[in-house]
C-alpha positions in Angstrom: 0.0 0.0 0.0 1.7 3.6 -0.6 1.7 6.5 1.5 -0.9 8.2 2.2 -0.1 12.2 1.1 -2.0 15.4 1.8 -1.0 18.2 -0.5 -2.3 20.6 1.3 -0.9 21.0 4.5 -2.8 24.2 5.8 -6.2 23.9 4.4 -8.8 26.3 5.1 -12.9 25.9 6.2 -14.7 25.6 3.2 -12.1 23.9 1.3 -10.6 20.7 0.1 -7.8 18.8 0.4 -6.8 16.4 -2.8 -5.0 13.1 -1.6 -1.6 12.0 -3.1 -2.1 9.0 -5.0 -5.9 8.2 -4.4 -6.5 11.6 -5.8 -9.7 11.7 -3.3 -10.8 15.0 -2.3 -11.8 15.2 1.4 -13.9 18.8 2.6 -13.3 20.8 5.2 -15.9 21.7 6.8 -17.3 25.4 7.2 -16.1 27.5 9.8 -13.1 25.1 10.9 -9.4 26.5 10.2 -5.8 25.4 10.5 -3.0 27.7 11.8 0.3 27.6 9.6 1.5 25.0 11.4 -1.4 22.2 10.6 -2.9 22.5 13.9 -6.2 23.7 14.9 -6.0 24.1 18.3 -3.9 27.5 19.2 -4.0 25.8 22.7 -0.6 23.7 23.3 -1.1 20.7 26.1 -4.9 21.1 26.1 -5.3 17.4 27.3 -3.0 18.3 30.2 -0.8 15.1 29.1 2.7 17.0 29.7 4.1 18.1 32.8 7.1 18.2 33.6 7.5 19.8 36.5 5.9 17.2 38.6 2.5 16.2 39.2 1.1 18.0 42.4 2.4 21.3 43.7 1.1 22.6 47.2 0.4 25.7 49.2 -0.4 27.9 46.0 -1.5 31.1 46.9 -0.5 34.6 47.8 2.9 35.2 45.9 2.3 31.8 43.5 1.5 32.9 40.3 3.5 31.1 37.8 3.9 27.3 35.9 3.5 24.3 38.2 2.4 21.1 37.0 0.8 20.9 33.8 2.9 22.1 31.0 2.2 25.7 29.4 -1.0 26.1 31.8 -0.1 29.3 34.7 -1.3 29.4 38.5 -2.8 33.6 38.5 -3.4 35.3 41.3 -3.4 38.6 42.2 -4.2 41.1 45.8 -3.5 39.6 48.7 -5.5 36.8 48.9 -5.6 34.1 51.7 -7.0 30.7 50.1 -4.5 28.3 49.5 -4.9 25.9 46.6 -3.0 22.4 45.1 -2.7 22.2 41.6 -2.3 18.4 40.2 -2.6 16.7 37.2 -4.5 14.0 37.9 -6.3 11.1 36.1 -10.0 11.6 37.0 -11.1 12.3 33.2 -14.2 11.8 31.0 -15.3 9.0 30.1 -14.8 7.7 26.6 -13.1 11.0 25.2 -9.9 9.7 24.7 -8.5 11.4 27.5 -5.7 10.2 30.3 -5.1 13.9 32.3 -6.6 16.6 33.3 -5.6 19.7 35.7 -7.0 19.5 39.0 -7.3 22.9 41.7 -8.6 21.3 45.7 -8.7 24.4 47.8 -6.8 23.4 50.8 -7.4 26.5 52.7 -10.8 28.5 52.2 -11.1 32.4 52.1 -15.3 32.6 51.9 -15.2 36.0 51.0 -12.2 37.0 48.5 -11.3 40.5 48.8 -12.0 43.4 46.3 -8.9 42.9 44.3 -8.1 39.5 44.7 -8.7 37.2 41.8 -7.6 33.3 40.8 -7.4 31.8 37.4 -5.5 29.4 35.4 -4.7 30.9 31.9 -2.2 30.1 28.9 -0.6 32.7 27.1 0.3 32.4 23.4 3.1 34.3 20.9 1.8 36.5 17.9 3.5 35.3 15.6 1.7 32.3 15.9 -1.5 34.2 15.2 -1.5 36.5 12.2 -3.5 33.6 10.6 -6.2 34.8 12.4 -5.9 38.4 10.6 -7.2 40.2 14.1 -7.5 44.2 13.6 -8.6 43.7 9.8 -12.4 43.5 8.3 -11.3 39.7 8.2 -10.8 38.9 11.8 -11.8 34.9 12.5 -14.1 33.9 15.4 -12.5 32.2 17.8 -14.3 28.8 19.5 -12.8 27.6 22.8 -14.6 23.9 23.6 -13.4 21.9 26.9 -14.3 19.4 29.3 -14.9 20.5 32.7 -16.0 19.3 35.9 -16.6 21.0 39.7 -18.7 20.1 42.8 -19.4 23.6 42.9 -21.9 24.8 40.4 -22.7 27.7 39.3 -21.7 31.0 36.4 -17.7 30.5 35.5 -16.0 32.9 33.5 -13.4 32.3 30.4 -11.9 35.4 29.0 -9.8 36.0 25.9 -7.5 38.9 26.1 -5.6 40.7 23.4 -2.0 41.9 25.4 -0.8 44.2 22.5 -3.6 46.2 22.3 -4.9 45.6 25.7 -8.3 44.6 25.2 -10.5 41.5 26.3 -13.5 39.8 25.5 -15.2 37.7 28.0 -17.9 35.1 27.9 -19.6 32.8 31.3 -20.3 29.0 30.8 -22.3 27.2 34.0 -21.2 24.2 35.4 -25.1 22.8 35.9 -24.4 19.1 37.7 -22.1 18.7 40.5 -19.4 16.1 40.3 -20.4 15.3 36.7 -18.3 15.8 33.5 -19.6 18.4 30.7 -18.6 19.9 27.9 -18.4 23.6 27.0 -18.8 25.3 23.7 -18.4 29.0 23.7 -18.1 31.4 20.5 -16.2 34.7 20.2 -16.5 37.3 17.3 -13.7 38.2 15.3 -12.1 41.7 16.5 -11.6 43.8 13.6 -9.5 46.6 16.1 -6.2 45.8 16.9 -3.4 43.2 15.1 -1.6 40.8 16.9 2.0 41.7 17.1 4.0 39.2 14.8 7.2 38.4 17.6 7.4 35.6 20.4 6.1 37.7 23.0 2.9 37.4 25.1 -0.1 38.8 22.4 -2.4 36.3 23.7 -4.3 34.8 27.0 -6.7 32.6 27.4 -8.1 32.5 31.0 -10.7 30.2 33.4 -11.6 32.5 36.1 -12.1 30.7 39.3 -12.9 33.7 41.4 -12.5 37.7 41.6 -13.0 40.0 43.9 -15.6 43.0 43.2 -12.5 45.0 41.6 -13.1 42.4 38.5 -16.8 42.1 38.9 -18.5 45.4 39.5 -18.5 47.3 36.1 -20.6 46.4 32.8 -19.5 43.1 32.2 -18.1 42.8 28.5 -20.4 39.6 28.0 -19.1 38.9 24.2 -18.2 41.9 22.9 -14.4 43.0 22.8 -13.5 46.0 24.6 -10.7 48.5 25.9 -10.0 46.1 29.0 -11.2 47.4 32.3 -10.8 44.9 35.4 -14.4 46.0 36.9 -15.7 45.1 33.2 -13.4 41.5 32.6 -15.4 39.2 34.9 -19.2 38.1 35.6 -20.8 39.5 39.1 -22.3 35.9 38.7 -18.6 34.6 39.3 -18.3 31.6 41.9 -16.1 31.3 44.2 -13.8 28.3 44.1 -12.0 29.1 47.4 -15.2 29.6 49.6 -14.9 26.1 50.9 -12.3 23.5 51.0 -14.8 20.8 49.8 -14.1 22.3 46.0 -12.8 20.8 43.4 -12.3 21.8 39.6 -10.8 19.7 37.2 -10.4 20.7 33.6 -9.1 19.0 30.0 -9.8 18.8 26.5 -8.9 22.7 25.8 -9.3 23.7 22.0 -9.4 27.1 20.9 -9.7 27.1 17.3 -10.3 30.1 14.3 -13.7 29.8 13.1 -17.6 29.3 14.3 -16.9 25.6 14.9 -15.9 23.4 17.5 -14.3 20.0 15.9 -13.0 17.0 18.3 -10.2 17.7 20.2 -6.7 17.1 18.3 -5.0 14.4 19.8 -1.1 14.7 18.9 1.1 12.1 19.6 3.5 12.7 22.9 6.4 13.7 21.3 4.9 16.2 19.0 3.2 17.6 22.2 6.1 17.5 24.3 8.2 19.1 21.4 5.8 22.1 21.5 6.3 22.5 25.1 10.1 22.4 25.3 10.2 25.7 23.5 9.3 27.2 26.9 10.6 25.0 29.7 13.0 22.4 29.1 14.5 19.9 32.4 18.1 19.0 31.8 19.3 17.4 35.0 17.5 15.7 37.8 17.9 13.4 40.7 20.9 12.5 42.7 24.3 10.3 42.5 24.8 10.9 39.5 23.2 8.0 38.3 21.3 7.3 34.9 20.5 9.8 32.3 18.6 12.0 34.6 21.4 13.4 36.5 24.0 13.8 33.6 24.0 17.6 32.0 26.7 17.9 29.7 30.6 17.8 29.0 32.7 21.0 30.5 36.4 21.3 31.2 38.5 23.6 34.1 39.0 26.9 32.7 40.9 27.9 35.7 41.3 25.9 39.3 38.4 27.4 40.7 35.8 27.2 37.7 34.6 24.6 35.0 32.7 25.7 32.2 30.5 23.7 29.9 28.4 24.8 26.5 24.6 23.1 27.2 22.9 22.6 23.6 19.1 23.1 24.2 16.3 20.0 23.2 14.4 22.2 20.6 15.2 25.5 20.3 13.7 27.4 22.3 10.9 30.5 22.4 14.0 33.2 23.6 17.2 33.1 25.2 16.4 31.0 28.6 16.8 32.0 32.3 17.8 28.6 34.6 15.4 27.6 37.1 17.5 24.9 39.6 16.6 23.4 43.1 19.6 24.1 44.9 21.4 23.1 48.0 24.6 22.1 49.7 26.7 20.1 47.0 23.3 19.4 44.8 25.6 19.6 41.8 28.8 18.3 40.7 31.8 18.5 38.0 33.8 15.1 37.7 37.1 14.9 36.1 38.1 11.6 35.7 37.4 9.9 39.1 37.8 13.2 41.0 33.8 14.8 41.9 34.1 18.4 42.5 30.7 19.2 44.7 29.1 22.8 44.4 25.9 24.0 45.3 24.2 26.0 42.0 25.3 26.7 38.1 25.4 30.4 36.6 25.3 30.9 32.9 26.5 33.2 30.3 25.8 34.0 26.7 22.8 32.1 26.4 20.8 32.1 22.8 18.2 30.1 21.8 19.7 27.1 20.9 22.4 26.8 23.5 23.7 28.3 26.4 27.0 28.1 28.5 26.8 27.1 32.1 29.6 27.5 35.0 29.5 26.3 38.8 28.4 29.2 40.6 30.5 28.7 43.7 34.0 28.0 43.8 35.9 24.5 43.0 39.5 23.1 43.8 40.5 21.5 40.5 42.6 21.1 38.0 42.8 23.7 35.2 42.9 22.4 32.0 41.3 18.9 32.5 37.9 17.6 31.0 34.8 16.3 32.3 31.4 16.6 33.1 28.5 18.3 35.3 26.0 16.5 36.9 22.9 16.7 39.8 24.5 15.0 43.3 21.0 15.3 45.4 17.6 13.8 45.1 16.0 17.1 45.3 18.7 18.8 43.1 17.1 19.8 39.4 18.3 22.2 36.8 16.0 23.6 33.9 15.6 26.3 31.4 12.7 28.6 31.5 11.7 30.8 28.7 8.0 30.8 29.7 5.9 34.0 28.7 
């Protein structure tokens, strides 16, 4: 049998695409579109199948915004607020979607009544120049659909907001989660916004956010309810808004997120792990972890004794990555090491220098006693030691 070939690799809605070989021409349906990669989801990780920083993270709250299990999906929380939250991924899913994962918030500590400018959500944030495609600011601008699987004991109005970061204007829509403890999915529909491109660079031009509760800072004003706006906080989020943290009985769980140009939701698209892993390095890459030295986990790369005091090493990067990263490493008391033969010089943290996108150089960042001159390598010497490269937006 020969190969299956499409010939058109970025079809659009409304279209067809003519098989190699069988020279059969399937449709696309209306309102459905493909970015220029081939993908229709804009979302990366939607299933919530990556993550590597680990599985659970506790104690989220005041001072926790940022990335902490599920890849490319960000803790956000803002005022002083005084719930506390874990974030897993965990395996509770629905049933017979194809799903393995899904992102799990349990309030561990409740705050019943959040203050006026405190606010919790979990959002991804996307690149412009993976967006002109959708020709925002022109007469041509493409809908947007976002569909997802959801699921909460707490019922009730829920908020999801797209936001436009150049131009600093938002559009927000509320879904309701009707049975308690049961799987549903959403569907909502945003008009194209014919004010305002996208910028085309690798910086933040896009977010995508699940409100999970606001204070009256975010709820109080004329709620924008579908239409795109200037954004104003008062105006960004439902007065209808629950509030996840008011008891620490609530759950939310969340998977399946597509957002896709067009009027149309289509199934969710399933990529296999290493595609989906791929996309994520570009942002957050782990390249040494665990203790002793031992296996592939705790090796990091060659390096040699510049002087008797520092070892230097050039780390090449996975994929390349979105921009030049920043390190993000667990350190400690002789987590990290640089052996020379049979000699293990022990230091606590690296530094690096002259970092691009596709590789950076890395140095102990506290003094040695070796050997200038002589080659070897750097490794993790703790359990809890880990070194990664972060070039999240």
């Amino acid at each position: 049998m020969s190969e299956l070939k499409v010939n058109k690799v970025t079809p659009r809605s409304g279209t067809t695409v003519t098989l190699g070989d069988s020279g059969d021409n399937v449709a696309i349906p209306t309102g459905v579109s493909f970015n220029g990669y081939g993908y229709r989801n804009i979302i990366i990780n939607g299933d919530m199948s990556i993550a590597q920083r680990g599985t659970s993270a506790t104690g989220l709250g005041d001072g926790d915004s940022g990335y902490h299990t599920c890849d490319r999906w960000r803790f956000s929380e803002s005022g002083a607020p005084t719930y506390v939250f874990t974030q897993t991924q965990d395996t509770d899913v629905p049933t017979g979607q194809g799903f393995a994962t899904s992102l799990k918030m349990d309030c561990t500590t409740a705050q019943g009544s959040l203050a006026a400018a405190d606010v919790l959500r979990i959002e991804q944030r996307v690149e412009g120049q993976n967006l002109q495609y959708l020709k925002k600011g022109t007469s041509s601008a493409e809908s947007l659909t976002v569909s997802f699987w959801v699921k909460s004991n707490k019922t009730g109005t829920y908020t999801c907001e797209i936001f436009d970061n150049d131009n600093n204007r938002q559009n927000s829509k509320t879904y309701t989660i009707d049975s308690a403890n049961t799987w549903e999915k959403k569907i909502i529909t945003y008009d194209g916004d014919t004010t305002g491109a996208f910028d085309n660079n690798n910086g933040t031009s896009f977010l995508i956010s699940f409100f999970l509760g606001a204070g009256t800072e975010w709820t109080s004003g004329t709620f924008s309810n579908g239409t795109w706006n200037s954004s104003t906080n008062a105006n960004r989020v439902s007065s209808s808004q629950v509030n996840l943290a008011d008891n620490t009985a609530n759950n939310f769980w969340i998977t399946g997120i597509q957002l896709e140009a067009g009027t149309t939701a289509s199934d969710f698209e399933f990529l296999p792990v290493d595609v989906n892993l791929n996309r994520c390095l570009r942002y957050y890459q782990i390249v040494g972890q665990g203790g002793n030295f031992s296996g592939s986990g705790g090796m990091i790369t060659n390096g040699a004794a510049y002087s008797s005091s520092t070892a230097y090493g050039v780390l090449a990067f996975l994929t390349e990555m979105r921009t030049a990263p920043s390190l993000d490493q667990t350190t400690g008391t002789n987590y990290f090491r640089f052996q020379s033969n049979s000699t293990v010089y022990r230091f606590d943290s690296f530094s690096s220098a002259s970092a691009g996108t596709r590789k950076t150089r890395i140095n102990n960042g506290d003094s040695i006693t070796a050997s200038a001159g002589n080659a070897g390598w750097f490794g993790t010497d703790n359990a809890a030691a880990e070194l990664a490269l972060n070039a999240e937006l």
